[in-house]
N, C-alpha and C positions, 0 to 999 in steps of 0.2 A: 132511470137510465143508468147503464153503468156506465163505471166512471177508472181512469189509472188514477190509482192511489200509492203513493211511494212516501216513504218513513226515511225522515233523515237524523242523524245523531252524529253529532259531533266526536270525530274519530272511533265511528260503530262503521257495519257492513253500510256500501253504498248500493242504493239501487241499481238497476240494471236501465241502460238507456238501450231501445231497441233497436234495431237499423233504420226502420223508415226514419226515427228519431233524428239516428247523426245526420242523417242525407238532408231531415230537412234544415240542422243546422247550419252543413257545409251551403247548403243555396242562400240561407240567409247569409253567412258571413261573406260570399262572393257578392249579391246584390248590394249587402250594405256598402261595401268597398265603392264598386260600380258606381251605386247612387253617389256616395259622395262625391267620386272624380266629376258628375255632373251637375255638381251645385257650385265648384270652383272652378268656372267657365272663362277667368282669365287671371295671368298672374299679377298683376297687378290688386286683385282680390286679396285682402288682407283679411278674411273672419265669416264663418258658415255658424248659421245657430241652429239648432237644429232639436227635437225634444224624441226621447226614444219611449216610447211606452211596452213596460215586456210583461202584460196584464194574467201571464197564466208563470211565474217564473222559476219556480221550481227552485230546490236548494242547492243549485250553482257545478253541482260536480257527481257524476252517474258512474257506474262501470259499464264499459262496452261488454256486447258479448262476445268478443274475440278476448274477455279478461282487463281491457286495457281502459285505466282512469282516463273518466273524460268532460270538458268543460259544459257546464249549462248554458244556456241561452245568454245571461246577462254576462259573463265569460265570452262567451264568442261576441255578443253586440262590444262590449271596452275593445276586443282584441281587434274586432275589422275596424273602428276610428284611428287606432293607432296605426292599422297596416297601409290604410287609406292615406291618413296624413304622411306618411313615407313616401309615398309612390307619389301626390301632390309634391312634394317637397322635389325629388328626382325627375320628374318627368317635365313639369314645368321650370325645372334647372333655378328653385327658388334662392335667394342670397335670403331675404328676407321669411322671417319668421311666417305661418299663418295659426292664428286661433280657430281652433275647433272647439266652439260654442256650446256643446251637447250636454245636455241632463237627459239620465238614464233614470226612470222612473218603475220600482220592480213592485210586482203583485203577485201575492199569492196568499188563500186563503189559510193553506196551514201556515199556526205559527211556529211549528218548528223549521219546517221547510225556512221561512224566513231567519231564521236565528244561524240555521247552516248555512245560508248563503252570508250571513255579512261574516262570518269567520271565513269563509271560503275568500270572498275580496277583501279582507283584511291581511289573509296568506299570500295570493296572488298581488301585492303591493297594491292595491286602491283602497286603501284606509283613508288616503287621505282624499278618494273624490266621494267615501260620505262624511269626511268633518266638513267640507265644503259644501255639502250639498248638490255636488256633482252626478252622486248617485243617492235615490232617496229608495228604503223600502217599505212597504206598506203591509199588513196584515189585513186580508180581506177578500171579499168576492169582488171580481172585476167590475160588475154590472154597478154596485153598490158606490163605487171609486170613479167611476167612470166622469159623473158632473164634475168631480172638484179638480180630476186631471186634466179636462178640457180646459177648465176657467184658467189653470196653471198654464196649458200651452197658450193658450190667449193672452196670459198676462208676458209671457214669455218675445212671443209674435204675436203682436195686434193685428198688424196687417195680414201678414201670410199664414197664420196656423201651422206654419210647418214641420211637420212631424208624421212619425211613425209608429204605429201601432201594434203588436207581434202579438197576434193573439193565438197560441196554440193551447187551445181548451181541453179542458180533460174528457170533456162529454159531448154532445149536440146542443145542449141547452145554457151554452154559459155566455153566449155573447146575442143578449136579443135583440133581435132582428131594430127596434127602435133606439136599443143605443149604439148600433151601426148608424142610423139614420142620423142622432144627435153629432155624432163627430165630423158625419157630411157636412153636415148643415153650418156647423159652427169655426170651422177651420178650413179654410181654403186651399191650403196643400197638404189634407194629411193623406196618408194612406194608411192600409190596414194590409197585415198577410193574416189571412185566418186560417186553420185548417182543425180538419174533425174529419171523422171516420164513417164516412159514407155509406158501406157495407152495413157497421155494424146498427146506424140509424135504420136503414131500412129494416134488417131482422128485427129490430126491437118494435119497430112499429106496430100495429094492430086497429081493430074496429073501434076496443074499447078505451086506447088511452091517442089516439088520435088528437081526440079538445083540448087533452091536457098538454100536449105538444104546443098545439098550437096557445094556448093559453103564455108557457112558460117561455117560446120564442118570438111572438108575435107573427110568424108564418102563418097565415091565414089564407085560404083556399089555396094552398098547395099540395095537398094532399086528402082527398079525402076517404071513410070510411069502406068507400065500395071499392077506391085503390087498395087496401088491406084485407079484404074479403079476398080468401084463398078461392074462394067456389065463383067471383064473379071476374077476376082479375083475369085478362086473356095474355095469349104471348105479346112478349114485349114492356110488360109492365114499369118494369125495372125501369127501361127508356125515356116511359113516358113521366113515371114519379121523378128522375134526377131532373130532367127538362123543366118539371114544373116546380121543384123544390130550387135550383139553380134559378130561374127568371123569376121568381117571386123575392131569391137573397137580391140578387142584383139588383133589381127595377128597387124594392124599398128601401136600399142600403143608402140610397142618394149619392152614392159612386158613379161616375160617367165611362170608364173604361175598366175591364175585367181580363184575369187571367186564370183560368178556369183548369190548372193539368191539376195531375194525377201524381204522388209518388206511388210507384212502383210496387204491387204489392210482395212482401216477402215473407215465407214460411206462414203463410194463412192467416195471416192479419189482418189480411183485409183491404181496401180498395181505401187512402186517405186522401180527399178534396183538399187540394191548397191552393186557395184564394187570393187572389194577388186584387186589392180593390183601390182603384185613386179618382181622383179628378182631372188628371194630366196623362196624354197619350206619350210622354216620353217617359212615366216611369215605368209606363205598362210594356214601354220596350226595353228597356233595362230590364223589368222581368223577364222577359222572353228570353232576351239573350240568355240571363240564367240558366232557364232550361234547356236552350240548348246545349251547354257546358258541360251540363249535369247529364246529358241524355242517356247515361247506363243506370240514371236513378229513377228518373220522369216519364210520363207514357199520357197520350192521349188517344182515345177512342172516337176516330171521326176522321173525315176527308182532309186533305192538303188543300193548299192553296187557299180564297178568300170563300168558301164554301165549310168551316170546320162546324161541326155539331155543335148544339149550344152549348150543352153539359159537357162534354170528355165522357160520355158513359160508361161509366168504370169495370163493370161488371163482366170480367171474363166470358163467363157461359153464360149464355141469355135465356130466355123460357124454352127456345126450342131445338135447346141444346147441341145450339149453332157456336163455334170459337169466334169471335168479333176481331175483326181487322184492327190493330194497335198501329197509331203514330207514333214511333217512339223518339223522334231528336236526332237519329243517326243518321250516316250519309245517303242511305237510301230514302229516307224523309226528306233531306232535304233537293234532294236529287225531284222527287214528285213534287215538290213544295212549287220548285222553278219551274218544270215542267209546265204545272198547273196553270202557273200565271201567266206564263208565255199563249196560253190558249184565252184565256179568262181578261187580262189587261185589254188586250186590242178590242175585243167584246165587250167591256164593259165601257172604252171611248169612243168607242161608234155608237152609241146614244149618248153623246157630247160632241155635236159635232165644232163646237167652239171653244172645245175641249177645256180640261180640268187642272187643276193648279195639282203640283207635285204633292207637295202637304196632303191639301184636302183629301184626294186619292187616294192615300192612304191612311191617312186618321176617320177618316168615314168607313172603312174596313178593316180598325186594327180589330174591336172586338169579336170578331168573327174568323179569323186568320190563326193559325201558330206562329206564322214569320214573320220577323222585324225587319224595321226600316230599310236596316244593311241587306238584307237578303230580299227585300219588294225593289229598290234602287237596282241592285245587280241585276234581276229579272227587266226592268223598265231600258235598262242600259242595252242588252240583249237587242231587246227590239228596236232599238234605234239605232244599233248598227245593221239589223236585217233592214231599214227603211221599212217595216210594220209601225213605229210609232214614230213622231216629231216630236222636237221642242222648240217652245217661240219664247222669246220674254214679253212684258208687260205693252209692248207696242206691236205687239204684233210679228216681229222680226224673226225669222226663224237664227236658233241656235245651234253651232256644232258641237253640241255635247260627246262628249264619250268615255269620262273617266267619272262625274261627279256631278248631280243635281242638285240645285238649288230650292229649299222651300217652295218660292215663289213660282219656279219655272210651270211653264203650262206645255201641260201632252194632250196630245191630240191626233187622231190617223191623218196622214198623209192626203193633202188634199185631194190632190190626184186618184185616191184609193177612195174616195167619199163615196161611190155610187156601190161599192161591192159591202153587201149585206155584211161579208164577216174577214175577214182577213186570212187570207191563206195560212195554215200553220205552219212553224218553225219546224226545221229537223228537230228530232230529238236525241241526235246521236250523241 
């Protein structure tokens, strides 16, 4: 499979980081912020521990192709802890100190790459978070490092496993499928962002190195030979391989919630999958928000509202060289997004007629939606000022909501409205 290979030397030419590249760093260095603002949930919170794993990490500093030096992953992950604990420290108007707990753990197989990245944070002042051990690097393949890192967040967080994984691989085949599963299994809040080039897997595939795919990632019946067979494969192909290469990553990654977009393809590079994968449906909303932000970088392929495609199917022209309708994050997305749910909510609480807890309702449709909490809450709000939906609390009691839902609150149609099959629809003006 081919692979980005990039050569670094110490005060030689730097590589070249490509656009999709920097886009996917800016999402990560906004998430990472994000996430942290929501692990220090109150100021009296003195100390977040937290383990960064950056398993593909390159040596720390590329040239843009606008000409302009620019920082590697492990650079951007030190830079958003710092910019994070600022904004902690302001926003929560702290007097008192907070410790941020974090070991950054870097991987990458070449060893030169490794040798420019600790001159690179040794320039950038974190010399002293590897005498400490604050930042550790490693020479090696991810797959290979993978057990002794886990045992490390383990010994780290016994309890929670808490940590993050940034795996951007150089190829298809560098994160398999069963040591996604091992980090599920073994750490209770980790997450993983993965991403790889979806385009360029599918061209490379074929009849005859199909097993050895599946040999080298553990994807097994995700694709098979007659899907590579140009002479037997009908319209729509493409479709149906992401769908089943997608719910094959997800179902064995032991992940419970998924964020499935797309960066943006530019100058023909192709369609890149990034993987947002956890066990927690709040950080799968802190992803999303992401992409919303980022929405002149990100794109999904598939319907609005709680009906989104499984995969994002990436692929511009399809077999019958039809253009595919793009979600892309902007205000016209999100405009149908609301739209959507304003027809879709009421509908899906008229089979409850005892209706359903706030939460539930939507953590039972986060991975199938692009909208977050923020933006299912404002649509729920909507209809309960048209009187289309109620809220009761816990005895029963109807509540006059109208700025803000609670977890627990239960929506339900209007009792009065119980006998009509579907609920009239909102304007949509």
């Amino acid at each position: 499979m081919p692979v980005n290979h990039y050569e670094w030397s110490w005060g030689g030419p730097l590589p070249e980081l490509l656009r999709h590249s920097e886009v996917k760093h800016s999402l990560l260095r906004d998430y990472l912020v994000d996430y942290f603002l929501t692990l220090v949930a109150s100021p009296r919170q003195d100390k977040i521990q937290l383990t960064v794993v950056d398993g593909f990490c390159g040596g720390g500093r590329y040239i843009s192709e606008a000409g302009l030096e620019m920082p590697g992953s492990p650079i951007v992950i030190l830079k958003a802890i710092e910019a994070a604990k600022t904004r902690v420290m302001v926003e929560q108007q702290r007097r008192k100190d907070i410790t941020f707990d974090v070991k950054l753990i870097c991987i990458d197989k070449d060893r030169s790459a490794i040798a420019h990245l600790r001159h690179v944070l040794e320039h950038e002042g974190y010399g002293k978070h590897l005498a400490t051990g604050a930042v550790e690097l490693h020479v090696g393949d991810f797959s290979s490092k993978a057990e002794a890192v886990i045992a490390e967040v383990q010994r780290r967080s016994p309890r929670s496993g808490r940590s993050l994984f940034v795996l951007d691989q150089y190829g298809y085949n560098q994160v398999p499928l069963p040591v996604l599963n091992q980090i599920f299994s073994k750490l209770r809040q980790a997450e993983v962002v993965l991403t790889f080039n979806i385009d360029s897997l599918l061209n490379y595939l074929n009849q005859t190195n199909v097993a050895r795919f599946e040999r080298k990632t553990g994807m097994t019946d995700a694709v098979s030979a007659a899907d590579m067979d140009k002479h037997q494969r009908g319209p729509g192909w493409r479709v149906r391989v992401q769908a089943s290469l997608y719910q094959r990553l997800t179902q064995g990654s032991g992940a419970t919630y998924f964020t499935p977009f797309f960066v943006r393809p530019d100058k023909g590079h192709g369609d890149f999958w990034l993987l947002h994968l956890s066990k927690h449906w709040k950080a799968r909303d802190v992803m999303a928000s992401a992409h919303w932000r980022h929405h002149n970088h990100f794109v999904h392929y598939g319907a609005a509202g709680f009906d989104m495609f499984s995969t994002g199917y990436a692929a511009r022209i399809d077999d019958e060289d039809s253009p595919q309708v793009a979600f892309e994050f902007d205000d016209a997305a999100s405009k149908a997004s609301r739209n959507a749910m304003l027809d879709q909510i009421p509908a899906a609480l008229a089979a409850s007629p005892d209706g359903v807890r706030f939460k539930d309702f939507f953590v039972d449709r986060v991975n199938s939606t692009p909208v977050t909490e923020a933006m299912f809450e404002q649509a729920v709000l909507a209809l309960v000022r048209e009187r289309e939906v109620e809220v009761v609390g816990d005895n029963g009691s109807l509540r006059h909501v109208r700025t803000a839902l609670q977890a627990d609150h239960v929506l339900r149609i209007p009792q009065q409205r119980s006998l009509i099959l579907l609920p009239p629809s909102l304007s949509r003006a």
